[in-house]
C-alpha positions as CSV (number, residue, x, y, z in Angstrom):
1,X,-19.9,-31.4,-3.7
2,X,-16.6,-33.2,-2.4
3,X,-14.4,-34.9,-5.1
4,X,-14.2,-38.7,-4.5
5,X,-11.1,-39.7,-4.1
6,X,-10.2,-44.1,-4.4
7,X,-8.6,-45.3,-2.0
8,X,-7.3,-49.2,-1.8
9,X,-6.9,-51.3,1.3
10,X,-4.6,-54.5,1.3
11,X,-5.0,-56.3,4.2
12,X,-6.2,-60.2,4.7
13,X,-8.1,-59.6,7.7
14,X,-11.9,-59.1,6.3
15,X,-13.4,-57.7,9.7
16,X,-10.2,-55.2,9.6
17,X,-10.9,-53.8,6.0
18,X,-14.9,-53.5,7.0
19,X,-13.9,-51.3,10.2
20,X,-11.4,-49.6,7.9
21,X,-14.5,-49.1,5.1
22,X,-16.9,-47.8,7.9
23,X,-14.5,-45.4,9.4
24,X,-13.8,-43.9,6.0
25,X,-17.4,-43.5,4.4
26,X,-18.3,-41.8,8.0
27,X,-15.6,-39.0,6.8
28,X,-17.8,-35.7,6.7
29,X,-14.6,-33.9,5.0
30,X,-14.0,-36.4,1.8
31,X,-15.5,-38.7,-0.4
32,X,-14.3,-42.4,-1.1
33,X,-14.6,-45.1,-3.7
34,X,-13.1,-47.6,-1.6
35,X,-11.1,-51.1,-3.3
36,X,-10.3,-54.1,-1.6
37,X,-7.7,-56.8,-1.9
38,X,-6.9,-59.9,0.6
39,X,-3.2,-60.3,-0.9
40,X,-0.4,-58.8,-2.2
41,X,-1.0,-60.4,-5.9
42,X,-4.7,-59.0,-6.2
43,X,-3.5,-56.2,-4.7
44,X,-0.6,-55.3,-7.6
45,X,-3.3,-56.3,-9.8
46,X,-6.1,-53.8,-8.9
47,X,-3.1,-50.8,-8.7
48,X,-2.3,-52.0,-12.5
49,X,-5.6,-51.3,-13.5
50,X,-7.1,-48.3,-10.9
51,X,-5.0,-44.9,-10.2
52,X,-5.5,-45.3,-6.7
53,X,-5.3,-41.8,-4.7
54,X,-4.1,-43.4,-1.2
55,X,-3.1,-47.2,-0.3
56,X,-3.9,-48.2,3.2
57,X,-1.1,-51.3,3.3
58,X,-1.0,-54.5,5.9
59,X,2.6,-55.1,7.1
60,X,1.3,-58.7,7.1
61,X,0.6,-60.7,4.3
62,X,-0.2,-64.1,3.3
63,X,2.2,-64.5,-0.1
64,X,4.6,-61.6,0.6
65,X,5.3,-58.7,3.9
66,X,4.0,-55.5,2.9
67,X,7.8,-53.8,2.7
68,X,8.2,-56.1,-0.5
69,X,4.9,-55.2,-2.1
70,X,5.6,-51.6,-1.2
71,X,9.2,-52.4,-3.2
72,X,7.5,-53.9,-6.2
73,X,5.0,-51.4,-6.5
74,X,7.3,-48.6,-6.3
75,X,9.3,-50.2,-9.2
76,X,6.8,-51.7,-11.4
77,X,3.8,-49.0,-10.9
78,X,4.0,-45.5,-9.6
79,X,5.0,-42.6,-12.0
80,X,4.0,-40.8,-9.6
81,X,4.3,-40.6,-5.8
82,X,0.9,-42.2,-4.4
83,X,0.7,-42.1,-0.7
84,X,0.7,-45.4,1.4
85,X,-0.4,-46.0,4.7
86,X,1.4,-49.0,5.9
87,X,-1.1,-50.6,9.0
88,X,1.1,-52.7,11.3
89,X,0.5,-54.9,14.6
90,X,1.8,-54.1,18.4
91,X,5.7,-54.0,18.0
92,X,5.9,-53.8,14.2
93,X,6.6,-49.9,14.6
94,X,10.7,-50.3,13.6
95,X,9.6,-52.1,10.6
96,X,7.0,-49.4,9.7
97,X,9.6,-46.4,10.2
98,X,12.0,-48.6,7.9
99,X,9.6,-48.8,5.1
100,X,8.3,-44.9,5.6
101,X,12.2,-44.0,5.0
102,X,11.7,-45.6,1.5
103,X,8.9,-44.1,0.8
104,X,5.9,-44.5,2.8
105,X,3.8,-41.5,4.1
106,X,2.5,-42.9,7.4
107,X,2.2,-45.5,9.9
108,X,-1.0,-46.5,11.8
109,X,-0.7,-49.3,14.6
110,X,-4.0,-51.3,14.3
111,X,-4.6,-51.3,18.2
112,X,-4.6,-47.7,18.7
113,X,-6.7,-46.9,15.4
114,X,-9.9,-45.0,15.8
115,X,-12.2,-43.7,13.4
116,X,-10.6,-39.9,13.7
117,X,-7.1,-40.9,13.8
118,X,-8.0,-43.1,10.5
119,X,-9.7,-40.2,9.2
120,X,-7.7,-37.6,9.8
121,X,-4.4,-39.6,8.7
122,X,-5.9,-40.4,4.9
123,X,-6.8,-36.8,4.3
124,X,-3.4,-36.0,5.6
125,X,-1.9,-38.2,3.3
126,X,-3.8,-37.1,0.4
127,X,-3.1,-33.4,1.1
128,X,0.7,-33.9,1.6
129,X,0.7,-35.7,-1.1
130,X,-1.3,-33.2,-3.3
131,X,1.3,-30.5,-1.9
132,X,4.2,-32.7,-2.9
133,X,3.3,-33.6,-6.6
134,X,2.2,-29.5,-7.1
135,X,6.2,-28.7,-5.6
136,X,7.8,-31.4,-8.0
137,X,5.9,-30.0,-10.6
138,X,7.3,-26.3,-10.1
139,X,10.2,-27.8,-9.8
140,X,10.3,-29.2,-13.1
141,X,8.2,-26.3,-14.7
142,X,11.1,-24.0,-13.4
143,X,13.5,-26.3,-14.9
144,X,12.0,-26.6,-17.7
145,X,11.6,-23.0,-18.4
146,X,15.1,-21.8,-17.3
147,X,16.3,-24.4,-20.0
148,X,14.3,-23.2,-22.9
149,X,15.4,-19.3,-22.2
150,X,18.4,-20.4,-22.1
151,X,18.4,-21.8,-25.2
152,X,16.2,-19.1,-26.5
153,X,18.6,-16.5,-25.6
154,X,21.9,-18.3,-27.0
155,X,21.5,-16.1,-30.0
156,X,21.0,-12.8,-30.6
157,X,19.5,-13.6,-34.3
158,X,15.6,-12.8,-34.3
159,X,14.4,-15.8,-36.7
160,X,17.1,-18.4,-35.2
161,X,15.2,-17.1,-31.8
162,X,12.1,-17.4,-32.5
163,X,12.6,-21.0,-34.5
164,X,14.4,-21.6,-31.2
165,X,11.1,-20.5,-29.3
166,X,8.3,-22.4,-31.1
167,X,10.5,-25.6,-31.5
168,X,11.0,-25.7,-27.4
169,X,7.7,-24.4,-26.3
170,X,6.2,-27.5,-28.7
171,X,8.2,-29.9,-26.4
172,X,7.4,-28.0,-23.2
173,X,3.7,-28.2,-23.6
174,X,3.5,-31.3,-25.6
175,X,1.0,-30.0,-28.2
176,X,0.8,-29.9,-31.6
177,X,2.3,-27.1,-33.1
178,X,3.2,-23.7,-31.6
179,X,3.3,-20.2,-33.7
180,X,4.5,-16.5,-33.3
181,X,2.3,-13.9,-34.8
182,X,4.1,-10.8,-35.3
183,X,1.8,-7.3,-35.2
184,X,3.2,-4.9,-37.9
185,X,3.0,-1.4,-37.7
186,X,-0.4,-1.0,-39.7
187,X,-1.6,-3.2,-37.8
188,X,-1.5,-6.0,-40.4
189,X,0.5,-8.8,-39.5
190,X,1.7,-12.7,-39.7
191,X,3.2,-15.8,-38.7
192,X,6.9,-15.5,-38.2
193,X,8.1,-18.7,-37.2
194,X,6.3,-22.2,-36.7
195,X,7.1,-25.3,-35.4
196,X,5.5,-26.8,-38.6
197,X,7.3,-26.3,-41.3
198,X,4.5,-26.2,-43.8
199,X,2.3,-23.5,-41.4
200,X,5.4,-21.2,-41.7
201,X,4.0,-18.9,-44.4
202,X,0.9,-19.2,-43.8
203,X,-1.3,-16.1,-43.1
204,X,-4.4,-16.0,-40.5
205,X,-6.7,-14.3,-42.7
206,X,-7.4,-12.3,-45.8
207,X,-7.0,-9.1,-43.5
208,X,-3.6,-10.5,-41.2
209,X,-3.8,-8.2,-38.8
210,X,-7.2,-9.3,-37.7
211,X,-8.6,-12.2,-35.8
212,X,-12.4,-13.9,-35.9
213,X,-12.9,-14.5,-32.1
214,X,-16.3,-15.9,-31.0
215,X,-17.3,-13.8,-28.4
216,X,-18.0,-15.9,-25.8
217,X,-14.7,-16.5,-26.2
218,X,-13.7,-13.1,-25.4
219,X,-16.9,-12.8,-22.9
220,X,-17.8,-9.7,-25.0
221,X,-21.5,-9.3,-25.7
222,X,-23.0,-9.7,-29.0
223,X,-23.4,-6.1,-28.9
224,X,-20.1,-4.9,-27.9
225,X,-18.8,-1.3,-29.6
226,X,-15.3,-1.1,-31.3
227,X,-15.5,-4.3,-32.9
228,X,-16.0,-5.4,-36.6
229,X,-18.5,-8.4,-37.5
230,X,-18.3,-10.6,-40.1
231,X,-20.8,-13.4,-40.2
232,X,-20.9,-15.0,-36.6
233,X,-17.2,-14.0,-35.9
234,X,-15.5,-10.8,-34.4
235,X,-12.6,-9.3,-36.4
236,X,-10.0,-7.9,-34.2
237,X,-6.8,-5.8,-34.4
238,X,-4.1,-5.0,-32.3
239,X,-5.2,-2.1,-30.3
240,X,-8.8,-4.1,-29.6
241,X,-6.5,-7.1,-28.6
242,X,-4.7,-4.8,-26.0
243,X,-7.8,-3.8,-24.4
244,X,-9.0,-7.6,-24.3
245,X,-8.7,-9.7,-21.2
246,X,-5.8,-12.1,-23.0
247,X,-3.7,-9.5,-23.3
248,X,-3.2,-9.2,-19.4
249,X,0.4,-10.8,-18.6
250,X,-0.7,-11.4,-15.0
251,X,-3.8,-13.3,-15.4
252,X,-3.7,-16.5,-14.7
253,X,-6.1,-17.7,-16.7
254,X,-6.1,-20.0,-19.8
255,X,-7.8,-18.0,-22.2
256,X,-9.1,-21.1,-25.1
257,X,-10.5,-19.6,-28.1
258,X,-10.5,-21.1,-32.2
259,X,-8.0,-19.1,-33.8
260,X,-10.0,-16.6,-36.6
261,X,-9.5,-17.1,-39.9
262,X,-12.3,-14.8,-41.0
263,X,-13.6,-15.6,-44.6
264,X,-10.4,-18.0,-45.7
265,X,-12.4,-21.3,-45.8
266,X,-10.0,-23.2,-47.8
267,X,-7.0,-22.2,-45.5
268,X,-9.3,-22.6,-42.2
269,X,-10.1,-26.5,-43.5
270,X,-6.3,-26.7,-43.7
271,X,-5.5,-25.5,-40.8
272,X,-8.7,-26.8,-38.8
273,X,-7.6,-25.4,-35.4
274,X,-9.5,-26.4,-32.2
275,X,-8.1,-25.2,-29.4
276,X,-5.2,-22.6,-29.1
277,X,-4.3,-21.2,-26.0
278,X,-2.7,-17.5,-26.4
279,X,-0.3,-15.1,-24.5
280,X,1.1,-12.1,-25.9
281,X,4.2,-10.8,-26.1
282,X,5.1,-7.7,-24.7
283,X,8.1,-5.1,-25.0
284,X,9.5,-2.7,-22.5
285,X,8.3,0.8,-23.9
286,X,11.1,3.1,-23.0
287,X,10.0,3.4,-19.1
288,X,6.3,3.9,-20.0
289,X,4.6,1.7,-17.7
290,X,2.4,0.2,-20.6
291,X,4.2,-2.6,-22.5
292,X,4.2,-2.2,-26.5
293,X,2.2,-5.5,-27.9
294,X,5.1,-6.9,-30.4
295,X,3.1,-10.2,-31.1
296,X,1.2,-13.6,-30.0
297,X,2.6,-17.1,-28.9
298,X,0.1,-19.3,-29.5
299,X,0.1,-23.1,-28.5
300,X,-2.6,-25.3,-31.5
301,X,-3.7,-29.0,-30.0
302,X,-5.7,-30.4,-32.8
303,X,-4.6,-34.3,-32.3
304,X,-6.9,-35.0,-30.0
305,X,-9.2,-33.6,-27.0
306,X,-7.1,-30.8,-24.6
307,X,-8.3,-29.3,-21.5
308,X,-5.3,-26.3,-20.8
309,X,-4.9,-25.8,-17.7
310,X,-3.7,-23.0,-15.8
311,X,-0.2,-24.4,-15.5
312,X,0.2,-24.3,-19.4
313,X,-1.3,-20.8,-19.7
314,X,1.2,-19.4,-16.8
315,X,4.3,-21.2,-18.3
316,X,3.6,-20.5,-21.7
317,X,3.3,-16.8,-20.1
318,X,6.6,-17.0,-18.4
319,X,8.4,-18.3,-22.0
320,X,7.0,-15.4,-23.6
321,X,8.5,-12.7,-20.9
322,X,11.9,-14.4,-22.0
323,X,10.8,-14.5,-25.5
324,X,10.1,-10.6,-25.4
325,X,13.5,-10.1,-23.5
326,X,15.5,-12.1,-26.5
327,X,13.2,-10.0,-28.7
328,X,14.3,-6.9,-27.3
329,X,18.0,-7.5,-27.4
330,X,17.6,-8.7,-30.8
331,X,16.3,-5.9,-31.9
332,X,18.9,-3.7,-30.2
333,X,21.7,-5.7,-31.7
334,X,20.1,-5.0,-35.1
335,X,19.5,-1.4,-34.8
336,X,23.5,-0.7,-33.2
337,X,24.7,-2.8,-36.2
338,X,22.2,-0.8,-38.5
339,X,23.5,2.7,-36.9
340,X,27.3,1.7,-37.7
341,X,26.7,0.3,-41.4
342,X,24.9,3.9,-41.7
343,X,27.7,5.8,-39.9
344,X,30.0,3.7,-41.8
345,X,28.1,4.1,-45.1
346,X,28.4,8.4,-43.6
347,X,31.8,8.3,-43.6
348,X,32.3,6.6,-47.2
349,X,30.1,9.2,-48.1
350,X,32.1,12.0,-46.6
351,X,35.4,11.2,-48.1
352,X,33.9,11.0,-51.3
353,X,32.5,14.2,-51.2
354,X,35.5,16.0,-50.2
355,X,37.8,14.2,-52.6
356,X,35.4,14.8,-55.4
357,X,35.3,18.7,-54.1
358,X,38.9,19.1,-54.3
359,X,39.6,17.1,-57.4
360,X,36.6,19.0,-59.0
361,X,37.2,22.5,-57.7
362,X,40.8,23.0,-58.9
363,X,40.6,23.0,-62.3
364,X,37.8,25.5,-62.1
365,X,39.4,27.3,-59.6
366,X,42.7,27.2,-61.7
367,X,40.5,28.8,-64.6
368,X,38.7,31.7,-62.1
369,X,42.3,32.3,-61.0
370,X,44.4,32.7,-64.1
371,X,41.6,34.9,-65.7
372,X,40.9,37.0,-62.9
373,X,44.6,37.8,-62.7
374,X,45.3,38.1,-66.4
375,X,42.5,41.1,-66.1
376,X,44.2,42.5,-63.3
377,X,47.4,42.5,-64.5
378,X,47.0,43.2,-68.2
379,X,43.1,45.0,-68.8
380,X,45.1,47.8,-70.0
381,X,46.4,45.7,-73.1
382,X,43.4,44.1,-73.5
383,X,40.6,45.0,-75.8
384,X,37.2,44.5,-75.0
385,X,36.4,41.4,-76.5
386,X,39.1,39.4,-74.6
387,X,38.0,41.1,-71.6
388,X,34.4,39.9,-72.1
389,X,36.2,36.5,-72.8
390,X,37.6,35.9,-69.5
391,X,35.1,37.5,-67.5
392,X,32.8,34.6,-69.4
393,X,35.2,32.2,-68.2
394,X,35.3,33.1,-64.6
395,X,31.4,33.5,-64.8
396,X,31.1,29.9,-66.6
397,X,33.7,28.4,-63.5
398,X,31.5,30.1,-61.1
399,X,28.6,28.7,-62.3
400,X,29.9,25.0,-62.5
401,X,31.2,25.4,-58.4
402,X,27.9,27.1,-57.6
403,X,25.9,24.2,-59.6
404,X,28.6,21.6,-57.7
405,X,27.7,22.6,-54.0
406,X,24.1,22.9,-54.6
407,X,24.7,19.1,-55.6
408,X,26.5,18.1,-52.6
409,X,23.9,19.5,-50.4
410,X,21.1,17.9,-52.2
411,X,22.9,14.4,-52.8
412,X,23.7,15.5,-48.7
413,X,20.0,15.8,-47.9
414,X,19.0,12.2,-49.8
415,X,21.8,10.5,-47.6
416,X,20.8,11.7,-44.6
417,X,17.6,12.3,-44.6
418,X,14.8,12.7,-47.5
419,X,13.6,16.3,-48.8
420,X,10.4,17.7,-47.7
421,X,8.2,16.9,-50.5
422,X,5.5,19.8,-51.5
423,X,3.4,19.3,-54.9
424,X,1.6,21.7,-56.3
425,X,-0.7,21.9,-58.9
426,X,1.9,22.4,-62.4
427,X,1.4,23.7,-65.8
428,X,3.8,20.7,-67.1
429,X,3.9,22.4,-70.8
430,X,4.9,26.1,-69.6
431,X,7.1,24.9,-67.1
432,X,9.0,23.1,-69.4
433,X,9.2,25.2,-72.1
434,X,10.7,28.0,-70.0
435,X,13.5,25.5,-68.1
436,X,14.2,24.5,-72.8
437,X,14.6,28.2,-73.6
438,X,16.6,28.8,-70.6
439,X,19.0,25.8,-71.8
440,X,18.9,27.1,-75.3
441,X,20.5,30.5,-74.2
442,X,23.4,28.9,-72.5
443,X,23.5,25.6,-74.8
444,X,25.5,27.0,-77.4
445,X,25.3,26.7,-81.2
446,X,26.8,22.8,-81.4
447,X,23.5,21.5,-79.9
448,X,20.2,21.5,-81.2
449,X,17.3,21.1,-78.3
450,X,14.0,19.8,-79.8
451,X,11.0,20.0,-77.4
452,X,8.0,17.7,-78.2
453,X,4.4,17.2,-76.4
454,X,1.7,14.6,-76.7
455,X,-1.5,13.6,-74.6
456,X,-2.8,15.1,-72.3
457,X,-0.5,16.3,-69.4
458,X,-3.1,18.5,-67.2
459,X,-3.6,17.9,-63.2
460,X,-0.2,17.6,-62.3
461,X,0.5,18.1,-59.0
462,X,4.5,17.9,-58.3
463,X,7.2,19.7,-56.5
464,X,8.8,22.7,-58.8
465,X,11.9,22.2,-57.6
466,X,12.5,18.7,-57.4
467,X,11.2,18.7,-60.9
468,X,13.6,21.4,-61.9
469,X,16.4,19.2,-60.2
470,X,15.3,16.0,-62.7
471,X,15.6,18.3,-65.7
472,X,18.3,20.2,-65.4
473,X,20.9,17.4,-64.2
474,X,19.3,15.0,-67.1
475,X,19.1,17.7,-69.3
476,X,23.0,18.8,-68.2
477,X,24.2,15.3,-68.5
478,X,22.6,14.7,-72.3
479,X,24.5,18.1,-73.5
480,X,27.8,16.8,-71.8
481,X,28.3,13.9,-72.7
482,X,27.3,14.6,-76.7
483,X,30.8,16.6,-77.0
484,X,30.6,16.8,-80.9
485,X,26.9,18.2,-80.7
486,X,23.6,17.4,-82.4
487,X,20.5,17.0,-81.4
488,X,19.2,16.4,-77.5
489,X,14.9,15.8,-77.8
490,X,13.5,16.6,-75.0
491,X,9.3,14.3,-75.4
492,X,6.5,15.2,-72.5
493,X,3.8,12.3,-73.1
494,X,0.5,12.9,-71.1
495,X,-1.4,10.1,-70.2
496,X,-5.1,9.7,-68.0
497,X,-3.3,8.7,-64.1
498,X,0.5,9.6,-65.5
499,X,3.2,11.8,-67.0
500,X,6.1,10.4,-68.8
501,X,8.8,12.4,-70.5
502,X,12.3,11.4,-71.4
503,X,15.4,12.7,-72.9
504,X,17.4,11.5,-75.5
505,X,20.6,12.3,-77.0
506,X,23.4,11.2,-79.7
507,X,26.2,11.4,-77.6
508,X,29.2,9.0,-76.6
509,X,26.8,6.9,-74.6
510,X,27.3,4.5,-71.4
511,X,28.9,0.9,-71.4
512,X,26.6,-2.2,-70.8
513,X,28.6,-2.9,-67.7
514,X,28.6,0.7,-66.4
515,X,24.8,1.1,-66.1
516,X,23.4,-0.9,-63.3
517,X,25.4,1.1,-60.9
518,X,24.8,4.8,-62.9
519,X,21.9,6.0,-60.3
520,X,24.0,5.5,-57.3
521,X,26.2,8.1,-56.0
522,X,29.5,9.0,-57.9
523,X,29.4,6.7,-60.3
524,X,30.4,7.6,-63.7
525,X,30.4,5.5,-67.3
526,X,34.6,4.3,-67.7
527,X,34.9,6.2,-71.5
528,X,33.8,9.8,-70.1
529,X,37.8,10.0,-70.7
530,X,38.4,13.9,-69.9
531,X,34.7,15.1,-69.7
532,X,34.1,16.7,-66.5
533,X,31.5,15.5,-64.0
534,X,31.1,14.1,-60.2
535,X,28.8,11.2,-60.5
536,X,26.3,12.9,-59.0
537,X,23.6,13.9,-61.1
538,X,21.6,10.5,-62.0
539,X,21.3,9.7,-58.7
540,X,19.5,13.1,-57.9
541,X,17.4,13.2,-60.6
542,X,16.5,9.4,-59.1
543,X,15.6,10.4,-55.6
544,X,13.7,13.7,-57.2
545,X,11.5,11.0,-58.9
546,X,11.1,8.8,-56.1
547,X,10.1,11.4,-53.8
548,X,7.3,12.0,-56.7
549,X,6.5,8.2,-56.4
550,X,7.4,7.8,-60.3
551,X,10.1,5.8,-61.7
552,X,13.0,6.2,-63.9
553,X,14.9,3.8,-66.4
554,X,18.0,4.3,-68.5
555,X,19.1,2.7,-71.7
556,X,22.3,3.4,-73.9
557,X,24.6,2.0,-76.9
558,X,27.8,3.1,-76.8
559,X,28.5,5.7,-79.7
560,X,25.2,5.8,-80.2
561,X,23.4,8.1,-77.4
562,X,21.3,7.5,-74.1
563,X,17.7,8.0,-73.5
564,X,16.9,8.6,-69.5
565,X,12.7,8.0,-69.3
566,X,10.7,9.0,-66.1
567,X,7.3,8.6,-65.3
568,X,5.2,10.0,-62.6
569,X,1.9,9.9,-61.1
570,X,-0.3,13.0,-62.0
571,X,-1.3,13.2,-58.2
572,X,1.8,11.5,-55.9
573,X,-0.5,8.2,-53.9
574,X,1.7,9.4,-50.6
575,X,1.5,13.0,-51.2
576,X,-0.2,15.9,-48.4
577,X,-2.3,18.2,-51.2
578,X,-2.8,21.5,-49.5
579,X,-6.3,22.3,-50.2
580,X,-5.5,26.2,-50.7
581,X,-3.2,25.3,-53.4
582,X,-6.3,23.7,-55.4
C-alpha cells in the first residue's frame, strides 16, 4: 500500500489546480491527499493547521507574489524544510530561479507542464527532500553524539562518568529517565547511576542480577530451555542476556521490552515502566574477539506514548561504545593507581621489615655472640653449670631469631598474598592441651598457665597450622607482656555452629589509645618500655582467624591485663573439605 502523502496547491486559477489535481491522483507511484487554496492568506492558514509534505506555489497571486508568501512561510512556519514547487507563467523563469536560491526546490513553467513532468517533479521533490531531512539529521545525531563523548570522557572518574552519561543521554533522546545497570561478577547486579535522583538506589528485583522479560519480547517461545519462569515472566541473567538478540551491538533494531522486576510489586508500582529501550555495554576482552558484557544503558519513557525508532536505538548504541571506552580507561586508571598504592604500601612494608630485623637481631645476636665466645675462650674455667648457662642463652637467642623470620615470612605471605587455607577435621581439646604442656615446659616458674574447657567443641574442621600460629603468638604475647608473672587462662568454649576460646592475662596491659591500631602490622602498645617484640604477632594471629572465617576482639585496662577472644566457625562457610579427610 503506498503512503499518502498531502500535498497543497496555491494558485487562483481554479481550472489550473483541477488539471494540477487530475495529473496528481493519475500518479501510479504515490498517493495524495490533495489541499487547495485561491490566496496567499488561506493558503498560510491551511499550512498553520496541516503538515503539508510538498507545496505546489503560483508565482501570481491576488493579495501577495508567491516569493513573499514563500518568505513568510519560511519565517513564520517551517521547522523543517518542506519542499515547494513554485509554478510560474512564460518569462517568469529569473524570478523562479531567484526564489529556488532562497529555498525553493523546483520550478515548473505552466505552458510546458504535462502530467509526467508534474508527476515526476512532486515525487522528486518529496524524495530530495526525504534525503535532505535524513542528512540534517546525521548531521545533528553525529553532533550530538561527538558532544556527549566528549563530555563523557572529560573525566576519568567512573561515577562522575556515568552521572555524566545518563544526564546527557536523557537530553539526547528526550525521554524520561535514563539508567546504567552494572553486571557484578556473580552475576547479581544494580543500578549505578540515574538521571533520577530518587531511582539511583533502587534495585530491579529481589534477585538483581535477573530480569522478567515477556517473551514475546525477547521472541523466545514459551517453551524455550535455559531460562527460569516465574509467573508469566522470564527471569534472566547475564550469560542468557549475551546469548539474546539485544545483546548484538550491530543490530539495528530497537529492541522495546517492560523492564522486569520479578516479584517486587510495590517497587514495580513505583517505578511503573512502560517502555525502555536497551543496549548493552560492552568491554574489549584482552584481544578475544568476544566483548565482556560490563552492563545495560537503558532509556525509560513513561510520560506519555513512545514509538523508538531505530535512530534512538542506533544512537543510544553508539553512546554506549563511548560509554564502554570511558569505562575502560576508568578502570585502567583505577587499577594503575591501585598497583602503586600496593607497590607503595610494598615498599613501606619492606623498610619496616628490615629495620625491625636489624633493630631486633642485634641484641640477640650480641647475646649468641658474647656467649658463644665466652665458651670458646674460657670452657676450661668454667664449670658445668655455667656452661649449660650460656649454651641456654645462645639456644633461647636462637629460638627468638628462628621464631622472628618465621614471622616475617608469614606476615610476608598475608601482604602479598593470602595462605593456602586447608582444614581438617581437629581434636580441639588434644590439640590444645599438647600446644599448654609444651608452653609449660618452656614458661618458666613465674607464670601459671590454667587450661579450661566447656561445651561441646567436636567437628572442627580447621587448618593445624594456622591454628598453631593464633596460639602461640597470643599465647607468646600474654606471657610477655605479664613481666612480674601470674596467671595466663587459657578458656575453649564449644558451642552447636562455633568455637570460641580466649586468652587472658594480668599483665601490664594496652592503652585505650593504642588498641584500634594493635592488629595491624608493627604496631605495639607505647608502655611496652624495654620488653622486646616486633609488632607483629596480633596481626598474624588476625589473618590466621580470618582465613578460618572467625573473628577476633581485644580488650585491655592498663595494669590490669588483656583478654584476646576468637571465634570460629566449626566448618569454615568458604572452605574446600577434602572428602578423604572425613
Amino acid at each position: 500500500m503506498l503512503d499518502i502523502r498531502t500535498l497543497l496547491i496555491i494558485d487562483d486559477c481554479a481550472a489550473d489546480r483541477k488539471i494540477y489535481r487530475r495529473y496528481l491522483l493519475k500518479d501510479p507511484h504515490q498517493s495524495y491527499q490533495i489541499l487547495e487554496a485561491d490566496c496567499a492568506e488561506e493558503g498560510l492558514a491551511l499550512c498553520r493547521k496541516v503538515r503539508c509534505d510538498v507545496i505546489l506555489l503560483d508565482f501570481c497571486l491576488p493579495d501577495m507574489s508567491g516569493l513573499e508568501l514563500f518568505d513568510q512561510m519560511q519565517q513564520e512556519i517551517f521547522k523543517t524544510s518542506v519542499p515547494v514547487i513554485m509554478l510560474t507563467g512564460r518569462g517568469d523563469e529569473e524570478v523562479a530561479v531567484q526564489v529556488m536560491k532562497r529555498g525553493a526546490l523546483d520550478y515548473l513553467v505552466k505552458q510546458h507542464l504535462t502530467q509526467d513532468v508534474l508527476q515526476l517533479a512532486v515525487r522528486n521533490a518529496i524524495k530530495q527532500s526525504f534525503l535532505q531531512a535524513q542528512l540534517q539529521k546525521t548531521q545533528e545525531r553525529q553532533r550530538l553524539i561527538a558532544t556527549t563523548a566528549l563530555r563523557i570522557r572529560q573525566s576519568l572518574n567512573l561515577e562522575q562518568i556515568l552521572n555524566t552519561a545518563v544526564a546527557e543521554v536523557q537530553e539526547l533522546l528526550k525521554c524520561d529517565r535514563v539508567m546504567v545497570y552494572q553486571f557484578a561478577p556473580d552475576t547479581d547486579g544494580k543500578i549505578v547511576a540515574s538521571s533520577v535522583e530518587s531511582y539511583r538506589t533502587v534495585a530491579l528485583c529481589d534477585r538483581t542480577g535477573d530480569w522478567g522479560l515477556g517473551t514475546r519480547d525477547w521472541g523466545l517461545g514459551t517453551e524455550d530451555k535455559g531460562t527460569r519462569r516465574q509467573g508469566d515472566r522470564v527471569l534472566i541473567t547475564r550469560e542468557e542476556f549475551s546469548q539474546s538478540p539485544i545483546s548484538n551491538p550491530q543490530s539495528p533494531i530497537p529492541y522495546i521490552y517492560e523492564l522486569g522486576l520479578c516479584n517486587c510489586v510495590s517497587l514495580k508500582e513505583q517505578f511503573n515502566p512502560k517502555a525502555n529501550l536497551v543496549v548493552p555495554i560492552n568491554l574489549s576482552n584482552n584481544g578475544n574477539p568476544t566483548p565482556k558484557l560490563w552492563g545495560l544503558l537503558i532509556a525509560h519513557h513513561n510520560s506519555g506514548e513512545r514509538q523508538w525508532q531505530t535512530d534512538d536505538a542506533e544512537m543510544l548504541n553508539e553512546v554506549s561504545v563511548q560509554l564502554a571506552i570511558a569505562i575502560q580507561q576508568a578502570e585502567l586508571l583505577a587499577q594503575t593507581q591501585a598497583s602503586l598504592a600496593k607497590e607503595k604500601q610494598l615498599n613501606v612494608f619492606k623498610s619496616q621489615i628490615i629495620a625491625t630485623v636489624s633493630h631486633e637481631y642485634r641484641t640477640p645476636l650480641t647475646s649468641i655472640l658474647a656467649a658463644a665466645s665466652t665458651l670458646v675462650k674460657h670452657s676450661q674455667q668454667l664449670d658445668e653449670s655455667k656452661q649449660e648457662r650460656f649454651l641456654g642463652i645462645i639456644e633461647q637467642k636462637a629460638r627468638y631469631m628462628s621464631k622472628l623470620v618465621d614471622n616475617m615470612l608469614l606476615v610476608n605471605q598475608f601482604e602479598l598474598e593470602k595462605p593456602k587455607f586447608k582444614p581438617i577435621p581437629l581434636d580441639l581439646l588434644q590439640f590444645f592441651s599438647d600446644l599448654i604442656e609444651q608452653e609449660r615446659e618452656t614458661v618458666g616458674d613465674r607464670h601459671e598457665l590454667i587450661f579450661q574447657i566447656t561445651g561441646n567443641h567436636q567437628e572442627f574442621w580447621g587448618d593445624r597450622g594456622l591454628l598453631q600460629q593464633i596460639f602461640i603468638n597470643l599465647m607468646s604475647n600474654a606471657i610477655k607482656y605479664s613481666p612480674n608473672g601470674g596467671t595466663v587462662e587459657f578458656h575453649l568454649i564449644g558451642k552447636e555452629s562455633e568455637v570460641i576460646f580466649y586468652i587472658k592475662d594480668r599483665g601490664i596491659g594496652i592503652p585505650v589509645t593504642d588498641q584500634e591500631n594493635l592488629f595491624q602490622s608493627f604496631s605495639r602498645g607505647s608502655n611496652v618500655d624495654t620488653i622486646p617484640g616486633t609488632g607483629l604477632g596480633l596481626a598474624i594471629a588476625k589473618g590466621c582467624v580470618e582465613l578460618h572465617g572467625g573473628n577476633i576482639t581485644l580488650s585491655s585496662e592498663v595494669g590490669q591485663g588483656t583478654q584476646v577472644t576468637v571465634s570460629l566457625p566449626k566448618i569454615c562457610p568458604n572452605a574446600q573439605l577434602s572428602p578423604s579427610s572425613t
